[in-house]
N, CA, C and O atoms as a MOPAC input file, in Angstrom:
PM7 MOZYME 1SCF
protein

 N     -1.86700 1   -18.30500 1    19.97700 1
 C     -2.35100 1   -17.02100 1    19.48900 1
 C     -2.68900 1   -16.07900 1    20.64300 1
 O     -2.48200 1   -14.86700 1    20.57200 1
 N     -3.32200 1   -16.80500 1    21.92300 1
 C     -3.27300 1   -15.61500 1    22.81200 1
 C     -2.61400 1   -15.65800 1    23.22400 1
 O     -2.10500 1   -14.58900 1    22.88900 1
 N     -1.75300 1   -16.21600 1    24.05900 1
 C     -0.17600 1   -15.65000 1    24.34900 1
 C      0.21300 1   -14.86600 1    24.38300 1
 O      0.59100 1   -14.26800 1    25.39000 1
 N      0.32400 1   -14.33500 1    22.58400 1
 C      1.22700 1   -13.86200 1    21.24400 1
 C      0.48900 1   -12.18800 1    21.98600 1
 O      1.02100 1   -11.19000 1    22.47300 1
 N     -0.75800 1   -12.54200 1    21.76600 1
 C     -1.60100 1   -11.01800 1    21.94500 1
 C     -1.32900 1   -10.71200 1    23.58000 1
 O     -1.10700 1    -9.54800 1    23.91400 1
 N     -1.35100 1   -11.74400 1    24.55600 1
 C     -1.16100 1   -11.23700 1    25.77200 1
 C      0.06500 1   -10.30000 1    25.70300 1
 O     -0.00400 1    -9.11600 1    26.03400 1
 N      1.41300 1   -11.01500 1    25.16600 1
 C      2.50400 1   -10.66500 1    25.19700 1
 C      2.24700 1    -9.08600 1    25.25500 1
 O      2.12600 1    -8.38400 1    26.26000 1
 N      2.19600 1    -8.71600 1    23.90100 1
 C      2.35700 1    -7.98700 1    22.75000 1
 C      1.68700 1    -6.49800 1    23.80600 1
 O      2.21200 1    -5.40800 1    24.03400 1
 N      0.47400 1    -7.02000 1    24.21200 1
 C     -0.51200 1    -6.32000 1    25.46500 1
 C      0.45800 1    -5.83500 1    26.72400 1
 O      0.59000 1    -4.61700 1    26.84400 1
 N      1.04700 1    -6.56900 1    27.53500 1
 C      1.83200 1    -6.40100 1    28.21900 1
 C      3.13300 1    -5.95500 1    27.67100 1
 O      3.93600 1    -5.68200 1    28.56400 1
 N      3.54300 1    -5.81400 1    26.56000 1
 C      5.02400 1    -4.44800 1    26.50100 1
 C      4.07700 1    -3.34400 1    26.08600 1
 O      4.79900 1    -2.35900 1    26.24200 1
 N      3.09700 1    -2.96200 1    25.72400 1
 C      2.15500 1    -1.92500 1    25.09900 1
 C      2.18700 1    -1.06500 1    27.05700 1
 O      2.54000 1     0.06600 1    27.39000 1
 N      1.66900 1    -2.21000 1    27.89400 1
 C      1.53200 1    -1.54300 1    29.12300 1
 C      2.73400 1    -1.28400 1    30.01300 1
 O      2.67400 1    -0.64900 1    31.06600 1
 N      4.26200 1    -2.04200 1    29.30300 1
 C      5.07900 1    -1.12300 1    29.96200 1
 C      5.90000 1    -0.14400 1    29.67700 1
 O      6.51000 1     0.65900 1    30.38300 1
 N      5.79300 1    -0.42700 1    27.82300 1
 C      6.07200 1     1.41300 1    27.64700 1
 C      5.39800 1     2.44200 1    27.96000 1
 O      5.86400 1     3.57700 1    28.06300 1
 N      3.73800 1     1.97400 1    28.20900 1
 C      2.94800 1     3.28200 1    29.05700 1
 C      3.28300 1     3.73600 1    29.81500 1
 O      3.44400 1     4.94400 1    29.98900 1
 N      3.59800 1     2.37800 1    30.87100 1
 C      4.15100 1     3.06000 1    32.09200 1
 C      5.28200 1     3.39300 1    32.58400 1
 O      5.19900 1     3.86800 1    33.71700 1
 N      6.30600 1     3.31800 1    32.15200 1
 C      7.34900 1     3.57000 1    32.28800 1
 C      7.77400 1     5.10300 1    31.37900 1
 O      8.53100 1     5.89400 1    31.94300 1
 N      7.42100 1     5.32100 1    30.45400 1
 C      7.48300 1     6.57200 1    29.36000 1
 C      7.33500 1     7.62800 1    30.21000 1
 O      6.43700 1     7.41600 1    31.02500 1
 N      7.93100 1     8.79900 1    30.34600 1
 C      7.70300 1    10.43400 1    30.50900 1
 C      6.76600 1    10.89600 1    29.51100 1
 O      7.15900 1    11.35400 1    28.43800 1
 N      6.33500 1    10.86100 1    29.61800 1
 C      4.87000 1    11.36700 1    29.23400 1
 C      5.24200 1    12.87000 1    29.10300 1
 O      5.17100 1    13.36700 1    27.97900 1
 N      5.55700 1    13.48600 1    29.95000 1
 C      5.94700 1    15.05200 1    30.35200 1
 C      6.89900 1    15.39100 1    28.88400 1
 O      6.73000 1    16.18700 1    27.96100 1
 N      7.63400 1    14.67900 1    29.09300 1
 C      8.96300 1    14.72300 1    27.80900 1
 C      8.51200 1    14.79700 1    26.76000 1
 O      8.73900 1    15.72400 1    25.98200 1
 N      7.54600 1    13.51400 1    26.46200 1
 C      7.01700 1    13.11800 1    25.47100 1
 C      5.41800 1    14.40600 1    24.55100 1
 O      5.13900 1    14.53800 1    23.36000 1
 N      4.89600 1    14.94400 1    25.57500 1
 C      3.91800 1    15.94700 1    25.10600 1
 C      4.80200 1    17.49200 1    24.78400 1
 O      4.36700 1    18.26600 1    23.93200 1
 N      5.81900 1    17.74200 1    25.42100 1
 C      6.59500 1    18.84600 1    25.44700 1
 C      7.25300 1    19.01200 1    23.96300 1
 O      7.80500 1    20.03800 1    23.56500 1
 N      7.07400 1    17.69200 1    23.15100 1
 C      8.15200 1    17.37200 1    21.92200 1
 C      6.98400 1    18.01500 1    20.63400 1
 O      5.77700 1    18.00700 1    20.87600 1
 N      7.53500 1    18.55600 1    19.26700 1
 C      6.83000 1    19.01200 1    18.58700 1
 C      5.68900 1    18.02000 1    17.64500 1
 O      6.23200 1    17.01100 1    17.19500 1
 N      4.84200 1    18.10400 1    17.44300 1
 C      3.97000 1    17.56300 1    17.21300 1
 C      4.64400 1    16.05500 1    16.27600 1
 O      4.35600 1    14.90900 1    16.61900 1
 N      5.31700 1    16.29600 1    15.39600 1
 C      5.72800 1    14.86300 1    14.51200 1
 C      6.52000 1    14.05400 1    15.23200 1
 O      6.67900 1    12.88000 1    14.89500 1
 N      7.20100 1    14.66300 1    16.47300 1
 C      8.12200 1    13.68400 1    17.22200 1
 C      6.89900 1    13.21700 1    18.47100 1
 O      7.02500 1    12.03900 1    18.80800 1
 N      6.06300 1    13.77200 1    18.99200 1
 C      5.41400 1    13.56600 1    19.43800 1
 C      4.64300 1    12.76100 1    19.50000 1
 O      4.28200 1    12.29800 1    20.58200 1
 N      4.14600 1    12.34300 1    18.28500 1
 C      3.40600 1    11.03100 1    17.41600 1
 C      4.09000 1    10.28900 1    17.37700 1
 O      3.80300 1     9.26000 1    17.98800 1
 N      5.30400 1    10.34600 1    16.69800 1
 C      6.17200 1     9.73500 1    16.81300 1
 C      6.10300 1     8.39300 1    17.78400 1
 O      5.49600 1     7.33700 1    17.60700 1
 N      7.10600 1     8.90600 1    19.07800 1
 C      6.77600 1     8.47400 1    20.58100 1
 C      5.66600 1     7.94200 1    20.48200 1
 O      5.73600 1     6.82700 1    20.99900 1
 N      4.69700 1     8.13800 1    20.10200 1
 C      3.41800 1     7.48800 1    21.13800 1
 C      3.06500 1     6.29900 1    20.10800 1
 O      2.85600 1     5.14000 1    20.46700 1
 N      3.02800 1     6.78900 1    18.67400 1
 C      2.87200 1     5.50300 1    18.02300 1
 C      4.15400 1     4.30900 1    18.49100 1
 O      3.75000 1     3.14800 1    18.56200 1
 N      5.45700 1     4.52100 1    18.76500 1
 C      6.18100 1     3.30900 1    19.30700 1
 C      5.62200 1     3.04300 1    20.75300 1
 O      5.93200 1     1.92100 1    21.15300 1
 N      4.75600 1     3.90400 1    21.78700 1
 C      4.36400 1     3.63400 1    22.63600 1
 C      3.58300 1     2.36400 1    22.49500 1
 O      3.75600 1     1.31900 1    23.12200 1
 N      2.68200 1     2.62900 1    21.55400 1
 C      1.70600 1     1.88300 1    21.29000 1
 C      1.57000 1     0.31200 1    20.33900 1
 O      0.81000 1    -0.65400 1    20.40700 1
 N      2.73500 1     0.68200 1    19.46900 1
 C      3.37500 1    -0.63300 1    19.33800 1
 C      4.77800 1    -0.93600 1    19.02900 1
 O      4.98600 1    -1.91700 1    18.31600 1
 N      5.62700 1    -0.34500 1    19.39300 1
 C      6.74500 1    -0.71300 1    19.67700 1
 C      7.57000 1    -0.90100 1    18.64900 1
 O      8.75900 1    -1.17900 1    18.80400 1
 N      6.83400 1    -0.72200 1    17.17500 1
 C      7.51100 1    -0.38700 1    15.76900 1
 C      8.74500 1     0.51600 1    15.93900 1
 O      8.32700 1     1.67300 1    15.91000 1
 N      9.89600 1     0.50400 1    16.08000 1
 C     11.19300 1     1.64800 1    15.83200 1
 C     10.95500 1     2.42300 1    14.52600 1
 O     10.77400 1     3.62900 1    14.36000 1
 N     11.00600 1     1.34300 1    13.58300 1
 C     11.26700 1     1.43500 1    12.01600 1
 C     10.28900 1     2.75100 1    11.71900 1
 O     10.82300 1     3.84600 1    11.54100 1
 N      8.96100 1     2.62100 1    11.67500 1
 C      7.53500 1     2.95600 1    11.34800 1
 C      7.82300 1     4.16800 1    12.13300 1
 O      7.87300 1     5.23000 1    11.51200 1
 N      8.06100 1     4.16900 1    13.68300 1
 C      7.92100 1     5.19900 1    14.66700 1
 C      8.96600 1     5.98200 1    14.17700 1
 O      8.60100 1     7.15400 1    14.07800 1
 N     10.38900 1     5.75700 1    13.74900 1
 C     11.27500 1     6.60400 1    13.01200 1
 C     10.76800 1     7.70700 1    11.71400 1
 O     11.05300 1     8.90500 1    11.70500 1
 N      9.86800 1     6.91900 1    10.52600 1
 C      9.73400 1     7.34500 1     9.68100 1
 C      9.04000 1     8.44200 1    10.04500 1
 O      9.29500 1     9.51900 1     9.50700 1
 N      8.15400 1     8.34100 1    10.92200 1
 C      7.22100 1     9.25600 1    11.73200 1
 C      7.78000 1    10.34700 1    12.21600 1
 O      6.94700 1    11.24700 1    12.32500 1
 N      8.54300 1    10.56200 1    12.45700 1
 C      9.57100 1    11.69700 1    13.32100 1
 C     10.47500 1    12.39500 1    12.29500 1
 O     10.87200 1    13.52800 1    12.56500 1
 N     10.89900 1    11.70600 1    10.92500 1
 C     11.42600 1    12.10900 1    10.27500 1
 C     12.98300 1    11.55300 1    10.51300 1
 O     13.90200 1    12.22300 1    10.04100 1
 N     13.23700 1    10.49700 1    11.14400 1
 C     14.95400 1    10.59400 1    11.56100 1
 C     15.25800 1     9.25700 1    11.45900 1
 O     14.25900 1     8.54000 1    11.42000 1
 N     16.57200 1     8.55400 1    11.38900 1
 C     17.10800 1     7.50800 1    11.44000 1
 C     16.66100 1     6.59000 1    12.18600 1
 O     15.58400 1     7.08000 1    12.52500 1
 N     16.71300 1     5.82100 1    12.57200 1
 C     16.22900 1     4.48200 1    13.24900 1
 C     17.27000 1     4.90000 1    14.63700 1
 O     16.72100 1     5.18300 1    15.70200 1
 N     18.84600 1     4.91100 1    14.52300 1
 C     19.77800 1     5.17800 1    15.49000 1
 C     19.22500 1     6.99200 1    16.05500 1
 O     19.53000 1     7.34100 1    17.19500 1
 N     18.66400 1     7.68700 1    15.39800 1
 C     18.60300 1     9.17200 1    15.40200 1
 C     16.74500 1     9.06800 1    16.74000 1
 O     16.44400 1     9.81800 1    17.66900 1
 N     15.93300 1     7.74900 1    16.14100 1
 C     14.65700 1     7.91300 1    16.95500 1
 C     15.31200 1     6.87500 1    18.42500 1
 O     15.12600 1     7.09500 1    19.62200 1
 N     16.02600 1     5.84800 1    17.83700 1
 C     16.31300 1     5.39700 1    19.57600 1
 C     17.00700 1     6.35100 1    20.24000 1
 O     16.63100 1     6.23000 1    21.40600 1
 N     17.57000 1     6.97600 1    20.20100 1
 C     18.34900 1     8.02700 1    21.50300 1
 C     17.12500 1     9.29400 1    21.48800 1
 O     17.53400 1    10.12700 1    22.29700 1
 N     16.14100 1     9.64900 1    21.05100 1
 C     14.66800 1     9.80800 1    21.42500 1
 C     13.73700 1     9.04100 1    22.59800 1
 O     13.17100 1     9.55200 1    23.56400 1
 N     13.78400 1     7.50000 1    22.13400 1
 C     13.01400 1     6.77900 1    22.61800 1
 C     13.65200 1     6.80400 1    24.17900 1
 O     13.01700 1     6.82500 1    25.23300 1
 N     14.95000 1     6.79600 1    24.00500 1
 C     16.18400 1     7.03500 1    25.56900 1
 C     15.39500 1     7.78200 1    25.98100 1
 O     14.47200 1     7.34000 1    26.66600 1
 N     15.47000 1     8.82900 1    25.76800 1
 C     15.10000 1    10.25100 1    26.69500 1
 C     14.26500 1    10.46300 1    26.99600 1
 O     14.02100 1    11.31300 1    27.85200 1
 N     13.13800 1     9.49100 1    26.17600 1
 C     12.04000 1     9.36900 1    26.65600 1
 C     11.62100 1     8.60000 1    27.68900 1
 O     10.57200 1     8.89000 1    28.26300 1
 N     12.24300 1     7.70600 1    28.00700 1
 C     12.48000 1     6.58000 1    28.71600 1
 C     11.16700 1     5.79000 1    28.17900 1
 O     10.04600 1     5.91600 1    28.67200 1
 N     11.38400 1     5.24200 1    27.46100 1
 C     10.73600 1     4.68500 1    26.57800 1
 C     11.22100 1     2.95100 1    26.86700 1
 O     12.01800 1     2.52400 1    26.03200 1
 N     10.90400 1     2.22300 1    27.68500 1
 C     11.57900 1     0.67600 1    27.43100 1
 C     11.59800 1     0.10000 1    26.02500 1
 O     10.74600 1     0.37600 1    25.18100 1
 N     12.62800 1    -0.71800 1    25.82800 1
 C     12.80400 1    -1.12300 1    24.34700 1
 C     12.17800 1    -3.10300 1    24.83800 1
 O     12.94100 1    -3.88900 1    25.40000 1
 N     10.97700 1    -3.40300 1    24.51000 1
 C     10.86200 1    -4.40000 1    24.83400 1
 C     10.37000 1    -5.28500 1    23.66000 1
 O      9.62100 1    -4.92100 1    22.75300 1
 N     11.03200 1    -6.75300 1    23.87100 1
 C     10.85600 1    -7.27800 1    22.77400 1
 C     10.01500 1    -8.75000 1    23.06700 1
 O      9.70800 1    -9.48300 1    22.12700 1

């Protein structure tokens, strides 16, 4: 069980750090959330619905965001 949470902790801290941030605040408020809720946990699905767009339509988002896809 901690492991599971270490894991989970450590991709949380390298989409922080790795993310444009710059990119990411510049974007309109629902894509904006968007981003940060997958920042924060790495949901596509959830973080898509959030933005309003496809699952394929929020990863080439998450790209540009440089967003790591970590699993």
């Amino acid at each position: 069980m901690e492991e599971a949470l270490k894991a989970l902790e450590e991709a949380r801290d390298l989409r922080r750090r790795h993310a444009d941030w710059q990119f990411i605040e510049s974007q309109p408020p629902k894509l904006r959330a968007a981003l940060k809720y997958y920042v924060e946990t790495g949901d596509i699905y959830v973080a898509s619905r959030i933005a309003g767009m496809t699952v394929d339509e929020f990863n080439e988002l998450r790209i540009r965001a440089r967003i790591p896809s970590v699993t």
